[in-house]
Backbone as a chain_set.jsonl record, in Angstrom:
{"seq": "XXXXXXXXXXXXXXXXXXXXXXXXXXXXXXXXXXXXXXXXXXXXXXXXXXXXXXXXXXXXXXXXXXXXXXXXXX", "coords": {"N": [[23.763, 12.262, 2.604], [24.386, 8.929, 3.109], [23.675, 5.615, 0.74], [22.987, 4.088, 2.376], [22.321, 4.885, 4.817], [19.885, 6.175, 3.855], [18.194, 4.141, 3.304], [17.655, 3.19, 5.24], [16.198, 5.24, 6.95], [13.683, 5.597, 6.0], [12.144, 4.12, 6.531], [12.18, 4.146, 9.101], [10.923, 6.576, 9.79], [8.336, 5.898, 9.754], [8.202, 4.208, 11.917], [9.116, 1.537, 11.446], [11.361, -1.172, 10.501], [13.659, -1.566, 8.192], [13.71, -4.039, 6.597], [10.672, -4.588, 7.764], [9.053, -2.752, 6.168], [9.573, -2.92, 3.844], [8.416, -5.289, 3.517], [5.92, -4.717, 3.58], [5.496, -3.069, 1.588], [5.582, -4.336, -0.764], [3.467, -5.93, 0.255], [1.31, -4.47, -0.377], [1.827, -3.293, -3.345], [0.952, -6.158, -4.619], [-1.409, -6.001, -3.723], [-2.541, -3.964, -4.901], [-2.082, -4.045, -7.585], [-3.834, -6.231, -7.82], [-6.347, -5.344, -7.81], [-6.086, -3.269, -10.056], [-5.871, -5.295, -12.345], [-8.722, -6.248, -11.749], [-10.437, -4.045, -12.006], [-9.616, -3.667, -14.78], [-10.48, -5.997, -15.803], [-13.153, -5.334, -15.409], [-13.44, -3.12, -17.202], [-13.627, -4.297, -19.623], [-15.554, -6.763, -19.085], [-18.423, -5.669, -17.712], [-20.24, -6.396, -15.833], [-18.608, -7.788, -14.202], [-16.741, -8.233, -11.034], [-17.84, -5.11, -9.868], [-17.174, -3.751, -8.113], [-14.977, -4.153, -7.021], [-12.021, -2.988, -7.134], [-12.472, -0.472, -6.245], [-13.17, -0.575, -3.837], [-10.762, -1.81, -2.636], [-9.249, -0.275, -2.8], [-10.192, 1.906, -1.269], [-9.751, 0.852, 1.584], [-7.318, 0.343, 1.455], [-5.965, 3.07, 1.492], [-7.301, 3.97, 3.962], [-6.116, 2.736, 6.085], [-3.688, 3.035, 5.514], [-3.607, 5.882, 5.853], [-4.359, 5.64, 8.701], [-1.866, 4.359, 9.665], [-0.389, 6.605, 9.17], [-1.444, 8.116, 11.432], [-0.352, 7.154, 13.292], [2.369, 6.964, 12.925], [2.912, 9.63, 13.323], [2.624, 10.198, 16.261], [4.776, 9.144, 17.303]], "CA": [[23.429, 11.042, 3.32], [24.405, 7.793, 2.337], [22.532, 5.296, 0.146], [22.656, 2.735, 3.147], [21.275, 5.167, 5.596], [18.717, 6.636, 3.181], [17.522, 3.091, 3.254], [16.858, 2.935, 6.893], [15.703, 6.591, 7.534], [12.752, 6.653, 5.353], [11.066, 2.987, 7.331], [12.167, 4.003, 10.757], [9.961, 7.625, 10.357], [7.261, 5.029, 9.957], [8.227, 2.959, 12.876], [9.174, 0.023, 11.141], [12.271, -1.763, 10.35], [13.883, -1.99, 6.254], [12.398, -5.889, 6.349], [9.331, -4.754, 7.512], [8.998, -1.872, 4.962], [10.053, -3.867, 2.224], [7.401, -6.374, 2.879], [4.668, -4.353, 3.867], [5.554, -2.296, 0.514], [5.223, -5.465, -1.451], [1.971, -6.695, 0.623], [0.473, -3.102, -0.597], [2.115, -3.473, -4.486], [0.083, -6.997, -4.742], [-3.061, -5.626, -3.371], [-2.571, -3.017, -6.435], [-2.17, -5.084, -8.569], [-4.834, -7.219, -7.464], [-7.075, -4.305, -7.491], [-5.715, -3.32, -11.142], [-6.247, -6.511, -12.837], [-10.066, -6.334, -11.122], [-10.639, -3.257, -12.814], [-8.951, -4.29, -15.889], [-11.398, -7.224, -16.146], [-14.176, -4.805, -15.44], [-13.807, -2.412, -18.021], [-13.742, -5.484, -19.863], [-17.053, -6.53, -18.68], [-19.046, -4.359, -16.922], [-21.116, -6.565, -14.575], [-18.168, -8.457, -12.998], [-16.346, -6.653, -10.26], [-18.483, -3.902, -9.895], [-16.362, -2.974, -6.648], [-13.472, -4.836, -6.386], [-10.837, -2.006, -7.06], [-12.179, 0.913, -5.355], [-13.27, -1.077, -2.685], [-9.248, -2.147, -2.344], [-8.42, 1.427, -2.588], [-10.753, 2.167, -0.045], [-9.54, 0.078, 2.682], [-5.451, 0.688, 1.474], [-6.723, 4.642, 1.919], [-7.301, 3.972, 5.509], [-4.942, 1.575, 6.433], [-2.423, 4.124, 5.171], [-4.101, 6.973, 7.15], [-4.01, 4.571, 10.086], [-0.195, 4.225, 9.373], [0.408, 7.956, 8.899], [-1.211, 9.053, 12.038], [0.777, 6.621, 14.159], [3.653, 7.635, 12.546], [2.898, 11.296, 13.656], [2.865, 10.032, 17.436], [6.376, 8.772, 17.07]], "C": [[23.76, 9.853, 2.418], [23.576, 7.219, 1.725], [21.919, 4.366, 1.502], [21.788, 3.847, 4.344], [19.858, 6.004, 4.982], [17.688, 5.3, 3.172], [16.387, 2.783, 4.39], [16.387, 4.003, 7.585], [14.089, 6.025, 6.842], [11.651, 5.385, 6.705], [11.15, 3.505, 8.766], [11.026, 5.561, 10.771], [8.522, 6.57, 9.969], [7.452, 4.387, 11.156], [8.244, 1.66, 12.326], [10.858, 0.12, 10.987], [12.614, -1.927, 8.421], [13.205, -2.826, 6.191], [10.997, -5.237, 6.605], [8.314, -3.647, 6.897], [9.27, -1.992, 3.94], [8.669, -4.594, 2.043], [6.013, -5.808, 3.234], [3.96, -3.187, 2.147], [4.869, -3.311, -0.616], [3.617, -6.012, -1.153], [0.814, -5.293, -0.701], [0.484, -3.003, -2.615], [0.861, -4.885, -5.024], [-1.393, -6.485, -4.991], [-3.518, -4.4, -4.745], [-2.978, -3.142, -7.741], [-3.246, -5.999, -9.315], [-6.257, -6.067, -8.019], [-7.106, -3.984, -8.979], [-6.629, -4.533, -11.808], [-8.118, -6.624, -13.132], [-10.83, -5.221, -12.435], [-10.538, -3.738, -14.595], [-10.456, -5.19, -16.507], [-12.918, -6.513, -16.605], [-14.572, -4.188, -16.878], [-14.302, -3.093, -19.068], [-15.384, -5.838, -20.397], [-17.867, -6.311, -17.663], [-19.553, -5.083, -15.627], [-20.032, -7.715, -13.861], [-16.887, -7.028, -12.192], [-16.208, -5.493, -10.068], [-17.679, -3.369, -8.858], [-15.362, -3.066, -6.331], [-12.259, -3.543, -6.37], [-11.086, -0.939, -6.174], [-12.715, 0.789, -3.803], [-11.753, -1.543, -2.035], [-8.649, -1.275, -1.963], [-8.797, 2.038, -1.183], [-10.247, 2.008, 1.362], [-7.687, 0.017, 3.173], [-5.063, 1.958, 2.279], [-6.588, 4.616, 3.458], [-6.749, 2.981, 6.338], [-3.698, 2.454, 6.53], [-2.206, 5.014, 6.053], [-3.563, 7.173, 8.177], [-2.748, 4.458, 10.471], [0.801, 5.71, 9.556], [0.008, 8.112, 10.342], [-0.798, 8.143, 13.692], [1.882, 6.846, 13.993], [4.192, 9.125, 13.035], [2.89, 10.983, 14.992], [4.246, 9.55, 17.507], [7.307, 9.576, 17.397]], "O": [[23.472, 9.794, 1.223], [22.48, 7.778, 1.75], [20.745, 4.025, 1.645], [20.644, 3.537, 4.676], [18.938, 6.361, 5.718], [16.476, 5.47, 3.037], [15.212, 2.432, 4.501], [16.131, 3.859, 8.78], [13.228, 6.245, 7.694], [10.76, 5.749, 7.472], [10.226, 3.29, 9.55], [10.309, 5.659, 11.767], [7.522, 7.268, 10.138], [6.39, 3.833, 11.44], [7.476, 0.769, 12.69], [11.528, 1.12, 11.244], [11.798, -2.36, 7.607], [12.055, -2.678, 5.776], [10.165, -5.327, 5.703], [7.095, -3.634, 7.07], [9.208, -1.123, 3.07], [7.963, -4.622, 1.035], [5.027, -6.539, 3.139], [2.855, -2.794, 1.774], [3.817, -3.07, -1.207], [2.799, -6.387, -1.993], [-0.089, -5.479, -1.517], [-0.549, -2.721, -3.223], [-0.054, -4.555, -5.778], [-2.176, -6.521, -5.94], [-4.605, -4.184, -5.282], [-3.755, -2.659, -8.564], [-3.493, -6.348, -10.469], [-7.085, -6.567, -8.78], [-8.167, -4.363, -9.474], [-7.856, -4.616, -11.751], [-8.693, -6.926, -14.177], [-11.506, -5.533, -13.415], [-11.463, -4.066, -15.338], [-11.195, -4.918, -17.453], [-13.629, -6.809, -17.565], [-15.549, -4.495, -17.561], [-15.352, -2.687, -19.566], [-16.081, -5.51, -21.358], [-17.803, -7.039, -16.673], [-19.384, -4.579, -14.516], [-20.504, -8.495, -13.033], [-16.469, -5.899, -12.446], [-15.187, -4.805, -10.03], [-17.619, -2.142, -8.937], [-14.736, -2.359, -5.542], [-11.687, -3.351, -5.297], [-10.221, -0.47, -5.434], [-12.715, 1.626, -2.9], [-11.711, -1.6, -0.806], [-7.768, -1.219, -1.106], [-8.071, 2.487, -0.297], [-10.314, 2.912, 2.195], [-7.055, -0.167, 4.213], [-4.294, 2.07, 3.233], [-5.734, 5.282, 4.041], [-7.295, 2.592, 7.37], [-2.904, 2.519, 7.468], [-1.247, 5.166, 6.81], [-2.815, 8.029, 8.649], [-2.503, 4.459, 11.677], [1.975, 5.91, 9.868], [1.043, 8.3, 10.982], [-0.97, 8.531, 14.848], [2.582, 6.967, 14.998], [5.324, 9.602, 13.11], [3.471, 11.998, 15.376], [4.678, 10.252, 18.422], [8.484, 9.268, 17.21]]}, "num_chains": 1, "name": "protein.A"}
């Protein structure tokens, strides 16, 4: 398979589009990040964002899910 249609296979078994698997990849990288950082800070010191990361994870977790088992009706 090419590289160009390896590009556009993997978003369309999601039901999306390259653009909007690029930027939904990116929204999700941020939130990681974001999430990271949180942690980061924590270990840090202890009594600020007691939740912030695995509360991020949490909510990515089933968002994802959410994503997969629409993807499986497809």
């Amino acid at each position: 398979m090419s590289i160009i249609k390896e590009f556009r296979a993997h978003p369309a078994t999601v039901g999306e589009t390259y653009t909007q698997h690029g930027l939904r990849a990116l929204v999700v990288a941020f939130r990681l990040i974001k999430a990271g950082l949180a942690a980061l800070v924590h270990a840090l010191v202890p009594g600020l964002f007691k939740t912030t990361a695995s509360d991020e994870i949490l909510k990515l977790n089933e968002e994802i899910m959410t994503m997969r088992k629409k993807a499986a009706q497809l």
